[in-house]
ZAFILO-19043 format. One record per residue (C-alpha): x, y, z; residue number from 1; residue in three letters. Coordinates in nm, 3 decimals. Example, Ala and Ser with C-alpha at 12.3 -4.5 7.8 and 13.67 -1.06 7.14 Angstrom:
u,v,w,kese,titi
1.230,-0.450,0.780,1,ALA
1.367,-0.106,0.714,2,SER
// end
This chain:
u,v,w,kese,titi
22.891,7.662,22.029,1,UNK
22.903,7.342,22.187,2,UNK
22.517,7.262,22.087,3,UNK
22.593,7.349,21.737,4,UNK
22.878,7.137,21.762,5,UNK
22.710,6.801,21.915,6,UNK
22.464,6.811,21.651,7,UNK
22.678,6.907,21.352,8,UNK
22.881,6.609,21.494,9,UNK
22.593,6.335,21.525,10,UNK
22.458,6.461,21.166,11,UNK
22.819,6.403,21.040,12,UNK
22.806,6.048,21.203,13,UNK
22.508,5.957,21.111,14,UNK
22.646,5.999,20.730,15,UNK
22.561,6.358,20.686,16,UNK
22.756,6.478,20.434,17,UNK
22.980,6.817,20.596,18,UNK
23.363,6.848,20.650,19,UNK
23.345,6.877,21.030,20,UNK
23.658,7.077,21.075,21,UNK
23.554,7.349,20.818,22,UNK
23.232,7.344,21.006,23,UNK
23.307,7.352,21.317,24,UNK
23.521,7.674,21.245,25,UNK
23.220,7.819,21.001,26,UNK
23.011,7.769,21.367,27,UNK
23.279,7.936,21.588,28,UNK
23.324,8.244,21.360,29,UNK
22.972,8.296,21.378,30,UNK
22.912,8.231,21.775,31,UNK
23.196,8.481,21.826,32,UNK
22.894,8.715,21.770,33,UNK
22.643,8.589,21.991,34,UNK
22.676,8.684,22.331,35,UNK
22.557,8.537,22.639,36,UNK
22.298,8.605,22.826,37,UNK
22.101,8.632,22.503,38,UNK
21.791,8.434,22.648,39,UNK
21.726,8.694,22.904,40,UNK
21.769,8.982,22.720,41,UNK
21.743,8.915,22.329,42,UNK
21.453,8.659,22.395,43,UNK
21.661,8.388,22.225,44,UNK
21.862,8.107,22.332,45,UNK
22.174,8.082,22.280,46,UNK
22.130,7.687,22.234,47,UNK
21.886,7.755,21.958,48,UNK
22.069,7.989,21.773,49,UNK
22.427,7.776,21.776,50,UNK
22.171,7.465,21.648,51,UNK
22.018,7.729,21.384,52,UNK
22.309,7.820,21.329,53,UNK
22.480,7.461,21.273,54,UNK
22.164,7.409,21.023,55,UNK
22.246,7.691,20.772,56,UNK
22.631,7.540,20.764,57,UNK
22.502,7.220,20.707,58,UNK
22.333,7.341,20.426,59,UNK
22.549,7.587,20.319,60,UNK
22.244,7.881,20.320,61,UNK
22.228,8.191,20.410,62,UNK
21.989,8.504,20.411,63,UNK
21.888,8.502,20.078,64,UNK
21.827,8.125,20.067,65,UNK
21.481,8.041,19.947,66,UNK
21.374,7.704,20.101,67,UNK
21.616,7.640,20.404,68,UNK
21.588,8.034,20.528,69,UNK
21.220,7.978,20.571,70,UNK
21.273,7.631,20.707,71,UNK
21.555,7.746,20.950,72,UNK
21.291,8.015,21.093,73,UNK
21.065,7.731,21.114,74,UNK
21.313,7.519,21.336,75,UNK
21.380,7.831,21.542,76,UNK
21.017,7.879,21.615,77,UNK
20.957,7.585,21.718,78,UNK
21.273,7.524,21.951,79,UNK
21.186,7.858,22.127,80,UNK
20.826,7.754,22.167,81,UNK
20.929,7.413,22.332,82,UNK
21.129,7.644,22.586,83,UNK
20.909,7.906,22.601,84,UNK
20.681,7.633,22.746,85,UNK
20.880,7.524,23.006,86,UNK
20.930,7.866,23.144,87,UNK
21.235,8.031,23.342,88,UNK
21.457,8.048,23.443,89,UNK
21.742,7.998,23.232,90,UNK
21.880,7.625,23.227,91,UNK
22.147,7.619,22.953,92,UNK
22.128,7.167,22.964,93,UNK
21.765,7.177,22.976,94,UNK
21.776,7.434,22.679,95,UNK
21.991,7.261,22.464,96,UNK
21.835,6.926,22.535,97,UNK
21.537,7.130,22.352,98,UNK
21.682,7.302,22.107,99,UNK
21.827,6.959,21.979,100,UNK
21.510,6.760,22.039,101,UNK
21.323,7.024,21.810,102,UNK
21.684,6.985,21.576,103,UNK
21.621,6.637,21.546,104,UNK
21.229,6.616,21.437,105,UNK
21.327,6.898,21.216,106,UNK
21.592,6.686,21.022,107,UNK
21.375,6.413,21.025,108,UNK
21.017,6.559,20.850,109,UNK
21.290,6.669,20.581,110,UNK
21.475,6.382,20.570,111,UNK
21.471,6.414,20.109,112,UNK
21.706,6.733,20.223,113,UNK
21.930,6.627,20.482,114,UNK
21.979,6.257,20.371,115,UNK
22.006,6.091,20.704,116,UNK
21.745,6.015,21.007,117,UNK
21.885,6.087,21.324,118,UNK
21.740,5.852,21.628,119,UNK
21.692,5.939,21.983,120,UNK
21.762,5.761,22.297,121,UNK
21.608,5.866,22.706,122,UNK
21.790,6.184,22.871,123,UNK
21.761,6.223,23.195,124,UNK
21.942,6.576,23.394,125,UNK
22.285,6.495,23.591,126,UNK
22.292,6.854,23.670,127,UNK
22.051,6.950,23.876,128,UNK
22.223,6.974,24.193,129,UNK
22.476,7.182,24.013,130,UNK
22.240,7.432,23.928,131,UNK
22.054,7.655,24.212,132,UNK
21.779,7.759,23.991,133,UNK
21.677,7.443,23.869,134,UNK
21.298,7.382,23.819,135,UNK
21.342,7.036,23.989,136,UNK
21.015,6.828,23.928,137,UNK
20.875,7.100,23.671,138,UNK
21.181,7.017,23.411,139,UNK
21.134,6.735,23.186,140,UNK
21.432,6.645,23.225,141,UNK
21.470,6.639,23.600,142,UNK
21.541,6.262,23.748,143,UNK
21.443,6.303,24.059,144,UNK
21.411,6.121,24.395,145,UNK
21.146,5.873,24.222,146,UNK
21.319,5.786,23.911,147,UNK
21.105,5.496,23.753,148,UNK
20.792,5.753,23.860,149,UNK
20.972,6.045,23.661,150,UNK
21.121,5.819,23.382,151,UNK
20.778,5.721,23.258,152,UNK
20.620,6.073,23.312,153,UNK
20.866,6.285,23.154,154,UNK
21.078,6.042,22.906,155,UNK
21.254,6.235,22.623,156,UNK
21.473,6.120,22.393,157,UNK
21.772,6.196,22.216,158,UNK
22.029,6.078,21.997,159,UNK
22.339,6.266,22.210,160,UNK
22.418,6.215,22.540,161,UNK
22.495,6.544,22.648,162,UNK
22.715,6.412,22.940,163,UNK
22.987,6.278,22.723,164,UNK
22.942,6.530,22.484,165,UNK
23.054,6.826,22.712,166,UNK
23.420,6.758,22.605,167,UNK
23.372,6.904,22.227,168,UNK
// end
């Protein structure tokens, strides 16, 4: 929920036109459904279903939506791929750092239908001593004992800050 959340919340910021609360319910009713774990054994993220799922609120579509069901596949595809890239295992920051990366260039090549651009700024992982299975120097997100080395190497960027974020 909470990555469906952050971005329904910087698209609402950034002058997207939702009611947040109505939203954020809409988003809660339908993540009562997904259960966790889903990466390892649905092959799907949980990350990139709550943002898919975030998407179709947004835009108020559903399964027999013509232009934003296809789209919304699209988004998912692509999301997936970018973790399916990175490999295993599971990281639920590193996915959702993803999922909203791939969010983000998806709201901005359609920028006619969502009416807003959404901008990006450098992430770099907090977490990674918190996690045990953390893929260290193979995440792009990892900071690392060299951080102007891994800065320049692996520099994402996003337009949420997942550390403050966290509280939603």
């Amino acid at each position: 929920v909470v990555d469906g959340a952050a971005f329904m919340t910087t698209f609402f910021n950034t002058g997207g036109k939702i009611n947040l609360e109505e939203s954020f319910w809409e988003l809660c009713n339908r993540a009562e459904k997904m259960p966790g774990g889903m990466c390892g054994h649905w092959g799907v993220c949980g990350a990139v279903t709550s943002v898919g799922a975030a998407l179709s609120i947004i835009k108020k579509s559903g399964p027999l939506s013509e232009f934003d069901w296809g789209n919304h596949i699209l988004y998912s595809s692509k999301a997936l791929e970018k973790l399916g890239k990175v490999g295993g295992p599971r990281c639920c920051k590193r996915n959702a750092y993803l999922a909203l990366d791939a969010a983000i260039d998806f709201v901005n090549e359609n920028i006619n239908h969502f009416g807003v651009v959404l901008e990006k700024d450098k992430i770099e992982c907090s977490f990674s001593s918190k996690n045990q299975q953390c893929k260290k120097e193979n995440c792009p997100f990892f900071r690392g004992q060299n951080e102007a080395k891994q800065s320049v190497k692996r520099e994402v960027l996003f337009v949420i800050n997942f550390s403050s974020v966290t509280n939603i």
